[in-house]
N, C-alpha and C positions, 0 to 999 in steps of 0.2 A: 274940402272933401264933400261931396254930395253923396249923402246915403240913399240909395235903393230898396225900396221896401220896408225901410224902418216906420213902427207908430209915427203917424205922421204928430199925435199930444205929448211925443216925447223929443226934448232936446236937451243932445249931448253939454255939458260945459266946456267951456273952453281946454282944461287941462285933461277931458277924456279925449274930444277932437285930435287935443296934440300928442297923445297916448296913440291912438288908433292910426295916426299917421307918422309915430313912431314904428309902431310894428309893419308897417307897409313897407317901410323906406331903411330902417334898420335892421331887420333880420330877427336875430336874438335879440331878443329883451324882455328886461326885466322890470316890472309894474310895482312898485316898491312904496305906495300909499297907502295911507291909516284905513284904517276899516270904517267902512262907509262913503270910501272916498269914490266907488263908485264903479271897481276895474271889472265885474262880469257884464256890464252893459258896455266897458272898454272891449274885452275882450270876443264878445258876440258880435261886436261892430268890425273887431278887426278880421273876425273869421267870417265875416259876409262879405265884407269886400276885401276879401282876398279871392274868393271864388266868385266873383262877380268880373276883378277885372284879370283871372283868367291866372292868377299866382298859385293858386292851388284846386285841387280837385277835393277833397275830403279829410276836415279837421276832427280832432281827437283829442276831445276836453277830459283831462284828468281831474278829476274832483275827491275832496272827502267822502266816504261812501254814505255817511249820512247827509247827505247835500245834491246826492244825483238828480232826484224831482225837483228840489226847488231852485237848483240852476236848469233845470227844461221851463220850467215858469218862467223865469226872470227871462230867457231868450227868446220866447215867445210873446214874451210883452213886449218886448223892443221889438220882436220882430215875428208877426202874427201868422206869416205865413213858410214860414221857416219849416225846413225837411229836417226832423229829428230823428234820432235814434237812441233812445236811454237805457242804459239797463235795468235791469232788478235783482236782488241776493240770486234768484237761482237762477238767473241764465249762466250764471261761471260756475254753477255745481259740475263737477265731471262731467255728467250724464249729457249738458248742456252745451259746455263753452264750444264745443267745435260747428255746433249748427250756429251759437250766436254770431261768434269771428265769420262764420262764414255769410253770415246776413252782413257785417259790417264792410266786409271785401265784396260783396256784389251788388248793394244796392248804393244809391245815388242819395244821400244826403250833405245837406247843409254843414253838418255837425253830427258825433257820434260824444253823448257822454258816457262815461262810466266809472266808478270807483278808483281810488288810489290801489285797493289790495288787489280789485279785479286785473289791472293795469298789469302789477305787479307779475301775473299769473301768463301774460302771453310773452313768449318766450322769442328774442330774437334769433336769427337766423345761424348755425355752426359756421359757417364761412364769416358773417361778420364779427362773429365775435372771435375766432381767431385772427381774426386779419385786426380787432383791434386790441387784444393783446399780444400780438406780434410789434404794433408798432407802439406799446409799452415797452415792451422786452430791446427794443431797437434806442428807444428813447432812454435807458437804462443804463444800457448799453454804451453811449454815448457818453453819459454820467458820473460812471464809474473811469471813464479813458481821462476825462477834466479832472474827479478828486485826484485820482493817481498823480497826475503833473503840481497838484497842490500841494503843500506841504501842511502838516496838522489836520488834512484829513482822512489819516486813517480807521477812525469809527466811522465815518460816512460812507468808505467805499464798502467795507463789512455790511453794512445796513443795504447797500445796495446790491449787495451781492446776496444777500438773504432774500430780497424781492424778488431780484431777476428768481431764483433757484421756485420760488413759488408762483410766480408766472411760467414758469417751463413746465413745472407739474402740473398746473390746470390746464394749459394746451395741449398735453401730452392724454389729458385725461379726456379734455375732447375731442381732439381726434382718433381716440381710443374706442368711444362711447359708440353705441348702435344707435343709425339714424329711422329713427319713426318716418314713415308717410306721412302717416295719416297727424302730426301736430302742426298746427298753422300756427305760423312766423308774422310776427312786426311786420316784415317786409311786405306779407301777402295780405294785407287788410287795406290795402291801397290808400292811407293817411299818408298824406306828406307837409301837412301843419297838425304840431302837438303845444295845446295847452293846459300848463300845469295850475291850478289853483291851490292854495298853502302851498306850494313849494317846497318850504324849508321840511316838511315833511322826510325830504331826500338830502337832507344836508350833508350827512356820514356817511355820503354815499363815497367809495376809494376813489380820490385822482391822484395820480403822478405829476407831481411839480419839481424844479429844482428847488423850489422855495424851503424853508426849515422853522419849522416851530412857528407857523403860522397860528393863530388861535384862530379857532371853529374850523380847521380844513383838515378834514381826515386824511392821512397818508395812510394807513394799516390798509393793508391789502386785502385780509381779512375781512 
């Protein structure tokens, strides 16, 4: 991989290289090194040459919120002339978030960071989030038709049918709910690479698996 732009006094090591051209060529992934190992100089690498050879238009680096400036440092050190956009605590006060979201959907940068909580605060789209707890509810669905033909699981289908019943209620609730103008959506900030730093931050976060008594995987819907 030939980096464009990067400090020319800085060089990647071998297992960031292979890092940065894991995210080129595998999609998702997951950077799972000790600390120090080196992944926001991985990670700045892989979001410049992602818009360099034309895979993305505008990345969206999720960080701890005491860490937004000095991952704008660290990117700028590797990469000097880099189009940034950082936030700070009060561009996501009320007063603020809608002109910020609207700086990060119209202007042309490199990279946009911002906070894990700020993150949290911009709200995807009513359509998508039905349409993907629709295809919970289908997946469910699905679930419950297999325990039935099993024998010995009739506490599983009950559990399943307590999900579904609470996925029906939140979909019912959204497309219930009054749709704002004026709130800008995920969708409208034109990022189409997201990276997350600490991660596991989001580990409890609900997925529906067939899987059972996994440990660390949240099933609660809740």
């Amino acid at each position: 991989i030939h980096f464009v732009g990067m400090n020319p006094e800085i060089n990647l090591r071998e297992h960031q290289r292979n890092a940065v051209a894991h995210v080129l060529y595998g999609y998702n992934t997951l950077l799972a090194h000790e600390v120090g190992a080196g992944k926001s100089f991985e990670m700045a690498a892989s979001a410049m040459e992602l818009k360099r050879l034309g895979l993305c238009q505008k990345s969206l680096f999720v960080v701890p919120n005491h860490l937004t400036e000095q991952w704008a440092s660290e990117f700028l050190r590797l990469y000097p002339h880099a189009k940034l956009l950082v936030t700070s605590k009060k561009d996501f006060e009320p007063g603020n978030r809608k002109k910020f979201c609207a700086r990060i959907a119209t202007g042309d940068y490199d990279a946009v960071i911002i906070g894990h909580s700020q993150f949290e605060k911009i709200p995807l789209s009513a359509e998508r989030q039905e349409r993907l707890i629709q295809e919970q509810m289908d997946e469910i669905e699905e679930a419950i038709e297999e325990a039935k033909a099993q024998v010995g699981e009739h506490f599983t289908v009950k559990q399943l049918e307590k999900l579904r019943k609470s996925l029906k209620q939140k979909l019912e609730k959204l497309q219930g709910a009054d749709r704002k103008d004026d709130v800008v959506t995920f969708e409208q900030l034109g990022v189409d690479r997201l990276f997350v730093d600490e991660s596991q931050a989001f580990k409890n976060l609900y997925l529906y698996t067939k899987m059972r008594n996994v440990a660390g995987l949240s099933t609660s819907e809740a």
